[in-house]
C-alpha positions in Angstrom: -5.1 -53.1 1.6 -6.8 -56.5 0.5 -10.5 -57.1 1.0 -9.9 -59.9 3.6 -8.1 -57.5 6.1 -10.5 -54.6 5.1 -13.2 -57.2 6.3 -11.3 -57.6 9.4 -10.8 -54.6 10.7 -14.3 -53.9 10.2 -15.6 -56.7 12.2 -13.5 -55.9 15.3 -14.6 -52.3 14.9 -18.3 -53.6 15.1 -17.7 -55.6 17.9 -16.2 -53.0 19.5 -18.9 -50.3 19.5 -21.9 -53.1 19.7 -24.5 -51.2 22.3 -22.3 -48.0 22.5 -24.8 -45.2 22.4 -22.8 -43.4 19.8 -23.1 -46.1 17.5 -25.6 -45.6 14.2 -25.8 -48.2 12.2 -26.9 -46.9 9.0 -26.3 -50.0 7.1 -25.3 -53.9 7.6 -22.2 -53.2 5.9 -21.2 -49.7 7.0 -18.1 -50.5 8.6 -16.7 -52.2 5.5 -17.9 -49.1 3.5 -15.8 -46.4 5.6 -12.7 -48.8 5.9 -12.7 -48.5 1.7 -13.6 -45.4 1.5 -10.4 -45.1 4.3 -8.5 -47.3 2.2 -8.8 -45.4 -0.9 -7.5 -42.1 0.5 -4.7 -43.9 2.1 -3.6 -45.2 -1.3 -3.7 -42.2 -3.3 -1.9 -40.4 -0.7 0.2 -42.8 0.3 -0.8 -42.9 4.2 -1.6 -46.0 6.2 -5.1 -46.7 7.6 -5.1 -46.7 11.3 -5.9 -49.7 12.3 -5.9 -49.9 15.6 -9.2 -50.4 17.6 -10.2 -47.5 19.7 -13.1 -48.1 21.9 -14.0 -44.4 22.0 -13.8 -44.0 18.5 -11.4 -41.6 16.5 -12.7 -38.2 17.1 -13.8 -37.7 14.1 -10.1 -38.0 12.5 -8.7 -40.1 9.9 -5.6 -38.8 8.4 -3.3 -35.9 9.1 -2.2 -34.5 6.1 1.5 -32.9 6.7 1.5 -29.9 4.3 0.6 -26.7 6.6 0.8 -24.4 4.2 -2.5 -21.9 4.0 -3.9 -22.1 0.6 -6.2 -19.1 -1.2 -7.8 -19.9 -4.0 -8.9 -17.0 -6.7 -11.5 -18.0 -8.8 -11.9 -15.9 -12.1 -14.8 -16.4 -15.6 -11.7 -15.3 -17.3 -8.6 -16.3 -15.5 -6.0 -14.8 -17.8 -3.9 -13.7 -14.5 -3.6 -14.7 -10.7 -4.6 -11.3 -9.3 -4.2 -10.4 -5.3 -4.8 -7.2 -4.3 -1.4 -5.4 -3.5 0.0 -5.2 0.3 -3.4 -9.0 0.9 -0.6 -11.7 -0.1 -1.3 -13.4 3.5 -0.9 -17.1 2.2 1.8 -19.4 1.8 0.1 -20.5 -1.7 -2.3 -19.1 -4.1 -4.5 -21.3 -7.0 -5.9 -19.7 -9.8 -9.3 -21.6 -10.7 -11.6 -20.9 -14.0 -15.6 -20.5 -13.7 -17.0 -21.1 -16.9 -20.7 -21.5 -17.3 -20.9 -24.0 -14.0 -17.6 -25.4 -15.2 -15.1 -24.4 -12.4 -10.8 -25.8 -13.4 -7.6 -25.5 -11.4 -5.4 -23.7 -14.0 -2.2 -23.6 -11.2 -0.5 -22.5 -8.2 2.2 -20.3 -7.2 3.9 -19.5 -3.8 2.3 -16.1 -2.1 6.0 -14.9 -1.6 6.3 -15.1 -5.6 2.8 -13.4 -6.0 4.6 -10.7 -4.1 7.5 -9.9 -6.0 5.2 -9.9 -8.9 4.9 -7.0 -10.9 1.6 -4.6 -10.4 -0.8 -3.3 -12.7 -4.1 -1.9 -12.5 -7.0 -4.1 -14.5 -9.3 -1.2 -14.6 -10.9 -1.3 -11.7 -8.8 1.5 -10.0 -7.3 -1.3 -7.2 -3.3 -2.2 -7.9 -2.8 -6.2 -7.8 -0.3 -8.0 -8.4 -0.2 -10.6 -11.5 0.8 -13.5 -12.7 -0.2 -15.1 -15.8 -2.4 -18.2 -15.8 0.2 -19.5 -18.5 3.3 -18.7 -16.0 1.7 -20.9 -12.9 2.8 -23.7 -11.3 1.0 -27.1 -12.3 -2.1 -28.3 -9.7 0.1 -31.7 -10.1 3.1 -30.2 -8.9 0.8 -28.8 -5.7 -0.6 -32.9 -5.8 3.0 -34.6 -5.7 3.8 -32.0 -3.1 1.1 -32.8 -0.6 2.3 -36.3 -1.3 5.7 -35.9 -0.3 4.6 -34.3 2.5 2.8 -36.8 3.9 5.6 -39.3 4.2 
């Protein structure tokens, strides 16, 4: 979206709400500032801005992102292994993310029917989950492209 229609569609947004109570005007510019910020998302995810002009507003609602899949994500200090309990895969995905010192990664993804054929082991901790290792995941840019695709 160029900066000349960006502009645009923030002025007849302004003129819009001018004297609406709901209106909060937080800076001269804050119109142009959302729109970008609008405009960015839409690019990366290959959506359109709305540009319509809705007196009312828009409820608080940008973009719909198509992909409605649940997600879980499993946060481990050493993720060697996606671990769900046995008998808890619930979600449609699973990501495997590493905490280290602060630091927090996506190390991957796999499908929550796949984490249930998974083989089971117990880590120790006398509770049977199954596993996957990080290694054998899916890629977090294969889970990226995917919400991309769906959002066509």
């Amino acid at each position: 979206m160029l900066q000349g229609e960006i502009f645009e569609i923030a002025q007849q947004r302004s003129d819009t709400h001018k004297g609406h109570a709901s209106q909060r005007v937080l800076s001269e510019d804050y119109n142009i500032v959302g729109i970008s910020g609008e405009a960015a998302f839409a690019e990366v995810f290959s959506l359109e801005v709305d540009k319509s002009i809705k007196p009312s507003g828009d409820n608080g609602i940008d973009f719909l992102l198509p992909l409605y899949f649940t997600i879980d994500v499993k946060t481990a200090k050493k993720a060697y292994n996606l671990l769900l309990e046995e008998g808890k895969v619930l979600s449609d995905i699973y990501v495997l993310a590493d905490y280290n010192g602060g630091d927090t990664f996506l190390v991957g993804w796999e499908w929550g029917k796949i984490l249930k054929q998974a083989p089971t082991k117990d880590f120790g901790y006398g509770v049977i989950n199954h596993y996957i290792a990080s290694e054998e995941l899916r890629p977090m840019r294969e889970l990226y492209n995917k919400s991309l695709n769906y959002s066509h």
